[in-house]
C-alpha positions in Angstrom: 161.4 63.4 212.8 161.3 59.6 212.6 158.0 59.8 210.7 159.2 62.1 208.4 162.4 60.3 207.9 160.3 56.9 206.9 157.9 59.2 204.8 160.4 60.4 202.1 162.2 57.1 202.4 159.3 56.1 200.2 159.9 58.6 197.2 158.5 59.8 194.8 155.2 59.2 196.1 153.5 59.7 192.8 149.3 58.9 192.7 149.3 55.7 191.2 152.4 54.3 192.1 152.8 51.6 194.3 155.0 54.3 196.5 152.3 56.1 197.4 149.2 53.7 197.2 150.6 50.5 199.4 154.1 51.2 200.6 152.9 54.9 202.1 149.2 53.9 202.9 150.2 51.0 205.1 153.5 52.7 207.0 150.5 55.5 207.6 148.5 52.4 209.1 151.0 51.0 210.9 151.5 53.7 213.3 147.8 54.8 213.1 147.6 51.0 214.7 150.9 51.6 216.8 149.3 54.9 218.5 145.6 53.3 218.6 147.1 50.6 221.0 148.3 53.4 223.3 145.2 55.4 223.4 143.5 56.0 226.8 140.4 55.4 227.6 139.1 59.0 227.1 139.3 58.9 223.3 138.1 56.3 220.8 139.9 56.1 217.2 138.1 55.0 214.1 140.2 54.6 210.6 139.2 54.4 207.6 140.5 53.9 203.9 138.6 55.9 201.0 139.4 55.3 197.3 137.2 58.0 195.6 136.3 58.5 191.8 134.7 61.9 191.4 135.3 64.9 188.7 134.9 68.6 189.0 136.1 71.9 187.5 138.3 74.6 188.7 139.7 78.0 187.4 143.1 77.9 188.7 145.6 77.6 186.2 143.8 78.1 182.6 141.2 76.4 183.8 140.3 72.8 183.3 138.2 69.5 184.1 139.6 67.1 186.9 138.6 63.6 186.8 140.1 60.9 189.4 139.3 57.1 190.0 140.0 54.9 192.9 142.6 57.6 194.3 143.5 56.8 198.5 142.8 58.4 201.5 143.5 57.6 205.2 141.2 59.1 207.4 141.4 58.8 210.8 139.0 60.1 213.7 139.9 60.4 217.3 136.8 61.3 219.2 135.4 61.3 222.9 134.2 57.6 223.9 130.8 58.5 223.9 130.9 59.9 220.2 131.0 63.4 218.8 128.4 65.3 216.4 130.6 67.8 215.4 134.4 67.4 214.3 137.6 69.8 213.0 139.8 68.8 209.9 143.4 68.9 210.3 144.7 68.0 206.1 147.9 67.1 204.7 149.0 65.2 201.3 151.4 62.4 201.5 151.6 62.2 198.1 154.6 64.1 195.9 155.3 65.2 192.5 157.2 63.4 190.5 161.0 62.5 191.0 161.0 64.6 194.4 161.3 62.9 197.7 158.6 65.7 199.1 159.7 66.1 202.5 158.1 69.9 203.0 156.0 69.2 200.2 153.9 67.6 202.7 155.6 64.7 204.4 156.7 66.9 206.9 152.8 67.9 207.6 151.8 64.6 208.1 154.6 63.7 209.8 153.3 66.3 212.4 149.7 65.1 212.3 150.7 61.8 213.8 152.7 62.9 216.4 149.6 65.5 217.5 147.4 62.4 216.8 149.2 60.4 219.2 149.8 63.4 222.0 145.9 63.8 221.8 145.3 60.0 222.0 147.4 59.7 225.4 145.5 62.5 226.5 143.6 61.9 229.6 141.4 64.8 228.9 138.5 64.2 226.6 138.1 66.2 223.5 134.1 67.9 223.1 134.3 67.9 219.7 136.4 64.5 217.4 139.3 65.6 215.4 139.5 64.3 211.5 142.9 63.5 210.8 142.8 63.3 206.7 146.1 62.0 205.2 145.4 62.5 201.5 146.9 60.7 199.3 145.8 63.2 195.9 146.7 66.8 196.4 149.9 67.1 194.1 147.1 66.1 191.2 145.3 69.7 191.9 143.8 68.6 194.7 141.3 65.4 193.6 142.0 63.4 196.9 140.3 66.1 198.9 137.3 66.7 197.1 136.7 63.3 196.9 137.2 63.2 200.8 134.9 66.7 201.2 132.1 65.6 198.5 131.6 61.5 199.6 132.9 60.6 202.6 130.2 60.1 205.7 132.2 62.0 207.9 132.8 64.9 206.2 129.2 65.9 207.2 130.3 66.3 210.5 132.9 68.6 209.8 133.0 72.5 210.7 136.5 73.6 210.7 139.7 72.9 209.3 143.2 73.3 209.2 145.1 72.7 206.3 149.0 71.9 206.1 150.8 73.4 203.1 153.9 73.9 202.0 155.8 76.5 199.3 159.1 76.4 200.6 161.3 73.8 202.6 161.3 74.8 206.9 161.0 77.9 208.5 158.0 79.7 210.0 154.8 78.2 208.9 152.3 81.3 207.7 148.6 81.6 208.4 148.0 82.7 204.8 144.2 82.1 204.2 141.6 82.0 206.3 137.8 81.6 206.5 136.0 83.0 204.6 134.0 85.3 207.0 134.7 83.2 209.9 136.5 85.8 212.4 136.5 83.2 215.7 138.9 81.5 213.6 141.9 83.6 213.6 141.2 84.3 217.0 141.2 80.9 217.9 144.3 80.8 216.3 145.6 84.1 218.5 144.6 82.6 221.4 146.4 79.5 221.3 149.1 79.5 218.4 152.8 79.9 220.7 154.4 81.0 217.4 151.9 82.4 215.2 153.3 84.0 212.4 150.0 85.4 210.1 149.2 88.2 207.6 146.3 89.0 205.7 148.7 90.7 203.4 149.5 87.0 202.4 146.1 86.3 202.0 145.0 89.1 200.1 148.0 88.7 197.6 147.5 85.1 197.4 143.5 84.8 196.4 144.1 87.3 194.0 145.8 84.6 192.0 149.3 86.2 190.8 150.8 83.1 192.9 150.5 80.3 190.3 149.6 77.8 193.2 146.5 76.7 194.8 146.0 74.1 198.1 143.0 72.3 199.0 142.1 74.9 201.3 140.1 76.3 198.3 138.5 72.3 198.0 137.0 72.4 201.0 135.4 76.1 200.9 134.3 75.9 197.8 132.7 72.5 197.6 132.4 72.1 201.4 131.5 74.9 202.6 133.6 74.6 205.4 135.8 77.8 206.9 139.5 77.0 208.2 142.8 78.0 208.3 145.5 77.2 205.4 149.5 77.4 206.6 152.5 76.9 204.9 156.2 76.5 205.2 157.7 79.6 202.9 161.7 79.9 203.4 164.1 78.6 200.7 161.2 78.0 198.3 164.2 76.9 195.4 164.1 73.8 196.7 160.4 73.2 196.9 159.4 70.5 194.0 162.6 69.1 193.6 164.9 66.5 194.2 166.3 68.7 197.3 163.3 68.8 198.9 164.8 66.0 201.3 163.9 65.2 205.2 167.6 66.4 206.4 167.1 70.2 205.1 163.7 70.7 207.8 165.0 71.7 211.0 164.0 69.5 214.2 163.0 73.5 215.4 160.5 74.1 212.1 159.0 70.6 213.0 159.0 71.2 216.6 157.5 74.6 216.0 154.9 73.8 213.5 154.1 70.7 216.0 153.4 73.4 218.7 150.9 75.7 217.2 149.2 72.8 215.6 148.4 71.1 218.4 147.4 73.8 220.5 144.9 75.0 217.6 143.4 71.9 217.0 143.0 71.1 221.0 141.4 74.8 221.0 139.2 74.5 218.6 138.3 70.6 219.8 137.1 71.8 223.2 135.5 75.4 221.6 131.6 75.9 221.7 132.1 78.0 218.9 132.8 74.6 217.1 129.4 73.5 216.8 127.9 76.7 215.6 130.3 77.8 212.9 127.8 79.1 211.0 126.5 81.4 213.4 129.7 83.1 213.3 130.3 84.0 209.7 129.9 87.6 209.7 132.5 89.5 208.0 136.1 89.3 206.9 139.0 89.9 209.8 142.3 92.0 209.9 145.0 89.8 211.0 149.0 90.1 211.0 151.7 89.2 213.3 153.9 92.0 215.1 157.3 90.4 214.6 156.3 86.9 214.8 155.7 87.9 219.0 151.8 88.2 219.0 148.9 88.9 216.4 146.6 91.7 215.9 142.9 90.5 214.5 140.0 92.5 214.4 136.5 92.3 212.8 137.4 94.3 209.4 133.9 96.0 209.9 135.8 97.9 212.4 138.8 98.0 210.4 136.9 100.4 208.0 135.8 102.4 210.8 139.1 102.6 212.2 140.5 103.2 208.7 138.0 106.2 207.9 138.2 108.0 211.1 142.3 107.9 210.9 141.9 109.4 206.8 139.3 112.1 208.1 141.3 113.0 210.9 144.1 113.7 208.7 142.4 115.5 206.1 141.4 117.6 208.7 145.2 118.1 210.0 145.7 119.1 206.6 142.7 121.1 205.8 143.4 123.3 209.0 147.5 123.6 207.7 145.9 125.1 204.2 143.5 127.4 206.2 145.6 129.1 208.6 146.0 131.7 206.5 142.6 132.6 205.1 143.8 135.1 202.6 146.6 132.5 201.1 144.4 129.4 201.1 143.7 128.9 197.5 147.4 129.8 197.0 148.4 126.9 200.0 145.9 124.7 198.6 147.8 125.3 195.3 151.3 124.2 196.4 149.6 121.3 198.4 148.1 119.7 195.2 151.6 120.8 193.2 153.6 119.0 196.0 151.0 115.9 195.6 151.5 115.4 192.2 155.0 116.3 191.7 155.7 113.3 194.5 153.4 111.2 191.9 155.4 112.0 189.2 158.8 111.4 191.0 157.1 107.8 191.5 156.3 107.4 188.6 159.7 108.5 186.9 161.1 106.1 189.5 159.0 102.8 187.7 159.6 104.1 184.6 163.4 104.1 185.1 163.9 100.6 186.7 161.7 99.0 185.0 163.6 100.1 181.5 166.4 98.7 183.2 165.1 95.4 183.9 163.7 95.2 180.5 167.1 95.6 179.4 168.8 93.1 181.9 166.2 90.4 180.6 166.8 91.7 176.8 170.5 90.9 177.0 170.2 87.5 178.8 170.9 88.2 182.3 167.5 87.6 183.5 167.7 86.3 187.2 171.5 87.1 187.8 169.8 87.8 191.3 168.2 84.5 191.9 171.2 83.1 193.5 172.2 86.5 195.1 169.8 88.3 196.5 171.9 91.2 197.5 172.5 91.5 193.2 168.8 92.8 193.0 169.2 95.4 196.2 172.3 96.6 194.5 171.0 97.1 190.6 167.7 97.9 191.4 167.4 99.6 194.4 170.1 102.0 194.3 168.4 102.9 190.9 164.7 103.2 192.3 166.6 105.7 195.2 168.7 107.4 192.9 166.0 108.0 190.4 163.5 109.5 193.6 166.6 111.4 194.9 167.5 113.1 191.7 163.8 113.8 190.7 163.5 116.1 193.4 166.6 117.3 193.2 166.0 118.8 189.9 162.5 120.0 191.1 164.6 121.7 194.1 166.8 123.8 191.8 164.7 124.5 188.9 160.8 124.8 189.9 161.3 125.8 193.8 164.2 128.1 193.4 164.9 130.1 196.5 161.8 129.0 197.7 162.2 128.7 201.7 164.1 125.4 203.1 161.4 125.2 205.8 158.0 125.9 204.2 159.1 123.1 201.5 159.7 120.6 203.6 156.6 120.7 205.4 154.7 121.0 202.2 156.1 117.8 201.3 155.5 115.8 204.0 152.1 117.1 203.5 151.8 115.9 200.3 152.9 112.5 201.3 150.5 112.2 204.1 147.3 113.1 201.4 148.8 110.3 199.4 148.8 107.6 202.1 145.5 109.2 203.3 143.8 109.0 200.0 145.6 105.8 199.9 144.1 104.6 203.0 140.3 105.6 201.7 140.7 104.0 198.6 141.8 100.6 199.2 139.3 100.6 202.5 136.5 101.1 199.7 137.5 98.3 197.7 137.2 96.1 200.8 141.3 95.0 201.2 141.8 94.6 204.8 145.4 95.3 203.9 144.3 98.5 203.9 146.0 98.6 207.6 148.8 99.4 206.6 148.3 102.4 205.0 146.8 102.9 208.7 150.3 102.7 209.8 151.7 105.1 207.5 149.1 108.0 208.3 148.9 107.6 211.9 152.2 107.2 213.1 154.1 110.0 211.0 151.0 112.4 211.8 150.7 111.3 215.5 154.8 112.2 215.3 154.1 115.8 213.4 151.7 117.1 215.6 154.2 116.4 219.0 156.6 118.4 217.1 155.8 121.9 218.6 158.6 124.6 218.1 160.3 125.8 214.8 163.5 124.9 213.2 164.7 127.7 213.5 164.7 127.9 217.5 167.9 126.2 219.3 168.0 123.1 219.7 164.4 122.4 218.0 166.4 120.3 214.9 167.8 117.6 216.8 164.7 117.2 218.8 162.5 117.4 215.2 164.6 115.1 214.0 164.5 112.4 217.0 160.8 112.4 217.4 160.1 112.3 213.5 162.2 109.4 213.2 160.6 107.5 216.6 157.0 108.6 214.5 158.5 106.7 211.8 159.9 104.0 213.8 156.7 101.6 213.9 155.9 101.5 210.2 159.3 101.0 208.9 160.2 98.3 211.3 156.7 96.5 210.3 157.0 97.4 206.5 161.0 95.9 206.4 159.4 92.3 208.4 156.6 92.5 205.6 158.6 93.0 202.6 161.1 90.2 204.0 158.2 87.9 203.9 157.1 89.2 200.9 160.5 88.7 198.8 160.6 85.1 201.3 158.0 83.9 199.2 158.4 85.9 195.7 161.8 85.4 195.1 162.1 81.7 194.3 158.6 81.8 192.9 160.3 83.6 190.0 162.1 80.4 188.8 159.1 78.2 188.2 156.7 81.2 186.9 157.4 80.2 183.3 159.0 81.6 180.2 156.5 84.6 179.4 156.5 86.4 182.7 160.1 88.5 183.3 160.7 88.1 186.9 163.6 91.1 186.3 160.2 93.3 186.1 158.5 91.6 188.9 160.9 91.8 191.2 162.3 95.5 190.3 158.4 96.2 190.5 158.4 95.1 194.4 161.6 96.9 194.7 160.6 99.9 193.6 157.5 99.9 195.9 158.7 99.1 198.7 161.5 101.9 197.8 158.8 104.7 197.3 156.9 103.4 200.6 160.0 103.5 202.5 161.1 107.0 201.3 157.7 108.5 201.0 158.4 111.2 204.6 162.0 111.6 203.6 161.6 112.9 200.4 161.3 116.3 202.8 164.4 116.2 203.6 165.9 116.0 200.2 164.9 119.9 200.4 166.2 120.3 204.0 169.5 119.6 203.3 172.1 121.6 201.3 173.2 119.5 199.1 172.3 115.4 197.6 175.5 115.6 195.4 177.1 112.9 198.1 174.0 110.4 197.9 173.6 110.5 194.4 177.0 110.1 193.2 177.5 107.1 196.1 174.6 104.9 194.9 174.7 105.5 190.7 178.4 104.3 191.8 176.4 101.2 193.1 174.2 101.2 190.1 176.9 101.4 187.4 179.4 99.0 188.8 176.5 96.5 189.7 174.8 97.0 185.7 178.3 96.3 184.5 178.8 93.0 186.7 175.5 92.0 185.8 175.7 92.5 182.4 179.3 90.5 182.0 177.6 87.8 183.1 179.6 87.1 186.7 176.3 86.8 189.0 175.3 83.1 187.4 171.9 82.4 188.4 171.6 78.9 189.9 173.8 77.2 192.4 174.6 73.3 192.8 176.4 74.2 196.3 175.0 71.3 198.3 174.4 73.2 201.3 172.1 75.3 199.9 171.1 74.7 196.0 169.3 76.9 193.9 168.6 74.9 191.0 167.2 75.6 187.5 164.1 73.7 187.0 163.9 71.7 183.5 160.8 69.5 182.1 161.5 66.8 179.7 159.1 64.4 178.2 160.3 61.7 175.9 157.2 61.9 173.5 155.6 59.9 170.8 152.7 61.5 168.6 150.4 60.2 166.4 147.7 62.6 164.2 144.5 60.6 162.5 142.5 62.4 159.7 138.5 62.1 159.6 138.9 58.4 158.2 141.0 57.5 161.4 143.7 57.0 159.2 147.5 57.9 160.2 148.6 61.2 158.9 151.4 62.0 160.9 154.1 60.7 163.2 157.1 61.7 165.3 158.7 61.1 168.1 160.9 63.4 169.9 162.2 65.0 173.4 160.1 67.9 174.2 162.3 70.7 176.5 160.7 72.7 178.6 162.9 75.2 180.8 160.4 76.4 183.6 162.0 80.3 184.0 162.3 83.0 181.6 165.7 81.9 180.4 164.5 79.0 179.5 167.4 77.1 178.6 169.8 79.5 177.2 172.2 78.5 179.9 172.0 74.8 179.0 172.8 74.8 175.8 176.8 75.0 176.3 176.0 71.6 178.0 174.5 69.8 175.9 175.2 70.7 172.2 172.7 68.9 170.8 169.7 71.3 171.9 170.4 74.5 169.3 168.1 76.7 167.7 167.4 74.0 164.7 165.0 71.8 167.2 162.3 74.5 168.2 159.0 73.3 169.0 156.9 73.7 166.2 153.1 74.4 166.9 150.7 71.8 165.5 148.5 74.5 164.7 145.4 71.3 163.6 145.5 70.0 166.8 144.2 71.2 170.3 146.9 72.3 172.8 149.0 73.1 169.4 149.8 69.0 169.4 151.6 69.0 172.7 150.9 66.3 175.8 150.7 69.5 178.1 150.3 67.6 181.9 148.2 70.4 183.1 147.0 73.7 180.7 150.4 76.0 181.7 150.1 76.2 178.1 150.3 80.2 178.4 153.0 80.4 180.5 155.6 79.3 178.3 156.4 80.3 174.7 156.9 78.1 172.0 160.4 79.7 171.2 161.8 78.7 174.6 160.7 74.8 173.9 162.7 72.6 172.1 161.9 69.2 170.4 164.8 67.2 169.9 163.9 64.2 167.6 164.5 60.6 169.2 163.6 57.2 168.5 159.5 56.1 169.0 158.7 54.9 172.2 156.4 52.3 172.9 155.5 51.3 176.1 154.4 48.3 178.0 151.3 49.8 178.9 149.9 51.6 176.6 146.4 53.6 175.8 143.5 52.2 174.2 140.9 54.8 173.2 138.0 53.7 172.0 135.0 55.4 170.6 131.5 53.2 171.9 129.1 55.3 169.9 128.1 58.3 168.0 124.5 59.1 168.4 122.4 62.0 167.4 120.5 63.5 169.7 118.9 65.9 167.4 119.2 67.6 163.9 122.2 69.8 165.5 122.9 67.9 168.8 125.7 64.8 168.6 126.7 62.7 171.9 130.6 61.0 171.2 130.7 57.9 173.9 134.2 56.9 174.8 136.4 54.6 177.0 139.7 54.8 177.6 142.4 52.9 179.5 146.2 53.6 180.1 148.6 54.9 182.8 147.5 56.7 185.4 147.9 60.0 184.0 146.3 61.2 181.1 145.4 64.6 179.5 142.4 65.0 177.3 141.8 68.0 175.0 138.7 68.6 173.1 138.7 71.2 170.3 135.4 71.9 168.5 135.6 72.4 164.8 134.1 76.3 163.4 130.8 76.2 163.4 130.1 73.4 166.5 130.3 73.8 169.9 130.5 71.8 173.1 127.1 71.9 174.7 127.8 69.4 177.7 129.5 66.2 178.8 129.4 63.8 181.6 132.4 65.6 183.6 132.1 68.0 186.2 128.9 69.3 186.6 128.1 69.1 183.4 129.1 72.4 181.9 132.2 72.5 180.2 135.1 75.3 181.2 137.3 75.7 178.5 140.7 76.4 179.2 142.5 79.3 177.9 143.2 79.8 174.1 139.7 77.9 173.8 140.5 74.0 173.7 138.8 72.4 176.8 141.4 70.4 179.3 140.6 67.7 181.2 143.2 66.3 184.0 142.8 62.5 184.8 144.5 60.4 187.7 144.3 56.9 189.4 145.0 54.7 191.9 146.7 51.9 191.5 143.8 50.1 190.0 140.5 51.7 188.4 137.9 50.7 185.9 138.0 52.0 182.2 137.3 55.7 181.6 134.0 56.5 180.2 132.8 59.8 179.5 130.2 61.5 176.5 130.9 64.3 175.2 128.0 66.6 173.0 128.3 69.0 170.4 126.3 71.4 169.0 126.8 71.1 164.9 126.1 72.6 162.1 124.2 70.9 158.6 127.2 70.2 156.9 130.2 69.1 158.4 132.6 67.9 156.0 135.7 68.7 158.1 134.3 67.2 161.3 133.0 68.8 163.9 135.3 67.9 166.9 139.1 67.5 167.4 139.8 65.4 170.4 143.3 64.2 171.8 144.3 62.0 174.7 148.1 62.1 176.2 149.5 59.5 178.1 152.1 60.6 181.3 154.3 57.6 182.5 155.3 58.9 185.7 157.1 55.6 187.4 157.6 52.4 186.6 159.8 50.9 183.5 157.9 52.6 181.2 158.9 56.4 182.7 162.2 57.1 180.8 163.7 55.5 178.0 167.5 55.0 177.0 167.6 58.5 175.1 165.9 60.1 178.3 168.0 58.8 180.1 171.6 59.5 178.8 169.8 63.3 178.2 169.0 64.0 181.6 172.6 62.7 182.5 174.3 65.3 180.2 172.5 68.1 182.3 175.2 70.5 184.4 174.6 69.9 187.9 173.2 73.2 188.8 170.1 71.8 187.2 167.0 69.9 188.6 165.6 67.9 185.4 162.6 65.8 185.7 161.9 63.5 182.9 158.9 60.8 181.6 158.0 59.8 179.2 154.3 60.1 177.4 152.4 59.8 174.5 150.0 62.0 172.2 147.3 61.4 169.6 145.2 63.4 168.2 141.7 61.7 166.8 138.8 63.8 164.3 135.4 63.4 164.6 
């Protein structure tokens, strides 16, 4: 803890900053020296400062260009005395976004790589294989300092494992969410020495398919490393995570003592595996991992997953195809009901969706969007009465009007039926497309059938109820228990992830959508007994008494989002930027000016709720679109542009800023390459953030440039995006870009703007900024700069 207590000390640790480049870099050496002192004579420690400049491209976000210069890392490698040819990574970033102390958000990680660097280092036993301990010093900038680390740095050749320390919410468990790819011995290195694994390939699966708007630089070093590890990260109380809460104090000594546990004992496994040294020979297939109440994990080659997966959906089509052939004569008529049954189930799902999701369409309509972000329970109450009312009543209905005096008995089995073809056909489906989630569905056809088929005498003998009833429910016992610890994680995550996913997604939907399918997944081998029983009048009438009186609350407005209760904040997350713009015509002459505070609230509300505060933001001030100029005229720090509508932004005008350090673009030449080929030279020098954003004119097209690899990835909407950051120091930017262009241009043939961030220093936030922010309610977390735009023709 006293590492992690120094760490955020130093905040914001923002690239660039003298926080995070000296004041951070050398506490980090100090103790590197401090523990090198102590080392014994088993091990031998070698540290070394790298200050990369590199540029790629990556699709995460809308897609964009990353350039860095002179960024900082701290490498350290503890090895055996007599060297080591082959090493594991362990990763964390020291620096933090801006105007948050960062403490999850990865002090705590590092904090936790120097205590296992100094256990290791005392060590009397010698390590086979040296450990690289990378602090990075770049990751909040979408991970530069790490391709910079995997892409030039002599000992990253040696590397053929890694570990990488994340974060996405403030303590807890830390979850083994990625792993890999095709590198099984992995995740069993981590069941075989993790003390408190807690792992899902669930995670993993939802994760890569990019619906999380987050990335780490686990996908750095597969992509351009081609190395296989394991990513982890802290996921409780995620409201917290990026913001000025995000403080040492809120980590529990047990999170830190825990993570420190399984960290060390993975890294000491792997550092002392054979496997080690011939990765490569073990990359053969994707695994099936997940934890069993945090106690122990299950992980299996997923080759035998789809074995296991087809044999368990073939041996209950068979269950079922025997049940519809008992009675040869009646089988087309069995076969009948069995299909009716199936699709009647589908339908009373799909009524279900329908239902709730009109509902929280019309929460979010009304402007009570969220009234559950604070309170939890609020969402369980609205929506998931209505998602088990809905399925209840459904088949009610069906009940009374299309299975009228239609035998008790015989319905209920034919339902269950139906509900194991559905997880069966489930189960064959989602095996096809390759998900090793796919085990779950494992779960819910095994179990339940495994339960039916112990079940031997009829309901109608004595006694045979209570004993149907007992083993169904012990049958049912195993995937309920799992499914209710894997939606916990699952809304863990989700929930707080709805207040930073931007203005155009309604998180109402999202979460109802979860809600509901974890409602139909739970209910799927009761709906049976909704034609057992006599009567649902009781169930129905209890929860749409739920529903109603929790609609009405809701819609009054009572449930107020965010909380500033110090113990536990959930605060609303709003994006200022004190900005000056500038737009030059074809002449280079200035055609337009402004200057104003851009607004950006980062949830669907946006900042509907802020208003009341702070009179001056009304509906007079909406953003306008620059409709000219790439990125419609806006100094967008990353492309997010599609996240958030225009209508939620506000542009309150204030005075110019001008700041002590300003930008200097400069064109070095225009050359043609060929009758339709042109190559713009440039150099630029300001802050240490900038955004670029190139927009070819009709009729031209970018061809290539000198970033990335040479191909340019335009961002979405069209206009290209490229991210820059520094160190503290760096030589001018220079890049070329060329155009294809057509014979006549009289227009131009390339829009190009450059943005200035001023994250720290005096130049940050100005007076109006400032006395803004300060008007704020407290229940808020605004984060202000200041920055600059202008827009250049070509």
């Amino acid at each position: 803890r006293g590492y992690l207590d120094n760490i955020t000390a130093i905040w914001p640790r923002t690239v660039g900053s003298p926080e995070n480049e000296v004041l951070t870099v050398n506490y980090l050496l100090e103790q590197i020296g401090a523990i090198e002192k102590e080392t014994t004579d088993a091990h031998k420690i070698s540290v070394d400062i790298q200050r990369p400049t590199g540029s790629f491209s990556i699709d995460f976000l809308g897609g964009f260009t990353s350039y860095y210069a002179n960024i900082t890392n701290v490498v350290v490698k503890l090895e055996p005395r007599n060297g080591a040819q082959h090493a594991v990574l362990s990763n964390c970033h020291f620096d933090s976004v801006p105007n948050t102390p960062g403490a999850s958000d990865d002090a705590v990680s590092c904090a936790v790589m120097l205590e296992i660097l100094n256990t290791l280092s005392k060590s009397s036993e010698p390590l086979q294989h040296a450990v690289i301990f990378l602090f990075n010093g770049a990751e909040e900038n979408i991970l530069q300092a790490s391709h910079g680390f995997i892409t030039q740095h002599e000992w990253a050749k040696s590397i053929r494992a890694f570990i990488n320390l994340e974060a996405a919410g403030v303590g807890g468990k830390e979850l083994v969410f990625q792993t890999g790819p095709e590198n099984p011995w992995l995740v069993q290195a981590y069941v075989a020495a993790a003390k408190h694994p807690f792992a899902s390939v669930v995670a993993q699966e939802i994760f890569q398919s990019g619906i999380i708007p987050a990335d780490t630089d686990f996908r750095i070093y597969r992509d351009f490393g081609n190395v296989p590890g394991i990513d982890l990260a802290f996921i409780e109380n995620g409201y917290i995570y990026h913001t000025k809460y995000d403080t040492s104090d809120r980590i529990l000594t047990d999170s830190i003592q825990r993570a420190g546990d399984n960290i060390l004992a993975v890294l000491k496994y792997l550092a002392t595996s054979d496997k080690l040294a011939k990765s490569f020979e073990y990359r053969h297939g994707s695994v099936v991992f997940f934890d069993v109440l945090g106690l122990f994990v299950l992980a299996y080659p997923a080759r035998v997953g789809i074995i296991m997966n087809y044999v368990t959906a073939a041996i209950a089509f068979l269950y079922l195809s025997k049940k519809v052939l008992q009675a040869k004569t009646r089988a087309i008529d069995n076969l009948k009901k069995l299909f009716t049954a199936f699709g009647l189930t589908l339908l009373s799902w799909l009524c279900t969706l329908v239902a709730v999701l009109t509902v929280a369409v019309f929460v979010s309509l009304i402007g009570r969007s969220l009234s559950w972000y604070t309170h939890f329970s609020v969402s369980v109450f609205l929506y998931g009465t209505a998602a088990a009312a809905k399925l209840i009543l459904v088949h009610t209905l069906i009940k009374k009007f299309f299975y009228k005096n239609m035998n008790k008995q015989y319905l209920g089995e034919m339902f269950f039926d139906a509900s194991l073809m559905i997880w069966s056909i489930a189960l064959a489906v989602i095996t096809q497309m390759g998900l090793c989630s796919a085990f779950i569905c494992v779960l819910w056809v095994a179990f339940p059938l495994l339960a039916k088929l112990m079940i031997h005498r009829e309901f109608s003998q004595k006694g045979a109820t209570i004993k149907f009833v007992m083993i169904y429910m012990l049958g049912m016992f195993v995937p309920y228990i799992y499914m209710i610890y894997l939606s916990w994680t699952v809304f863990e995550m989700f929930t707080p992830i709805m207040g930073r996913s931007g203005s155009e997604i309604l998180p109402d939907v999202v979460l109802a959508g979860f809600i509901v399918v974890f409602t139909v997944i739970l209910s799927s081998y009761f709906i049976n007994f909704i034609y057992l029983v006599k009567s649902t009048k009781t169930t129905l009438v209890t929860l749409s008494a739920v529903f109603v009186v929790t609609l009405i609350l809701v819609c009054s407005g009572i449930f107020f989002p965010y909380s500033s209760d110090a113990a536990n904040p959930k605060p609303k997350r709003v994006f200022l930027q004190h900005t000056s713009r500038r737009f030059h015509d074809l002449t280079g002459n200035l055609v337009k000016s402004d200057s104003g505070i851009w607004i950006n609230g980062f949830d669907y509300n946006g900042i509907s709720h802020i208003t009341p505060h702070v009179p001056e933001i009304n509906d007079t001030i909406r953003t306008p679109c620059e409709e000219q100029a790439p990125f419609c005229g806006l100094p967008w720090i990353l492309p997010v542009h599609f996240m958030f509508r225009l209508v939620k932004n506000w542009y309150l005008p204030a005075p110019e800023i001008i700041p002590r350090r300003p930008i200097h673009f400069k064109v070095l030449s225009k050359d043609q390459m060929s009758s339709n080929s042109m190559r713009l030279s440039f150099e630029v020098t300001g802050p240490s953030h900038m955004s670029l954003y190139v927009r070819p004119h009709e009729g031209s097209a970018l061809s290539t440039w000198s970033l990335g690899d040479g191909m340019p990835v335009a961002s979405v909407g069209g206009d290209y995006f490229v991210f820059y950051s520094r160190g503290l120091q760096a030589t001018p930017w220079r890049f070329w870009v060329e155009l294809r262009v057509p014979e006549k241009h009289p227009t131009g043939v390339v829009s190009l703007a450059i943005a200035a961030h001023y994250f720290f220093g005096e130049d940050q936030k100005s007076p109006q900024l400032s006395a803004l922010l300060e008007s704020f309610p407290n229940w808020t977390f605004s984060s202000g700069w200041s920055s600059t735009y202008d827009l250049f023709v070509f």
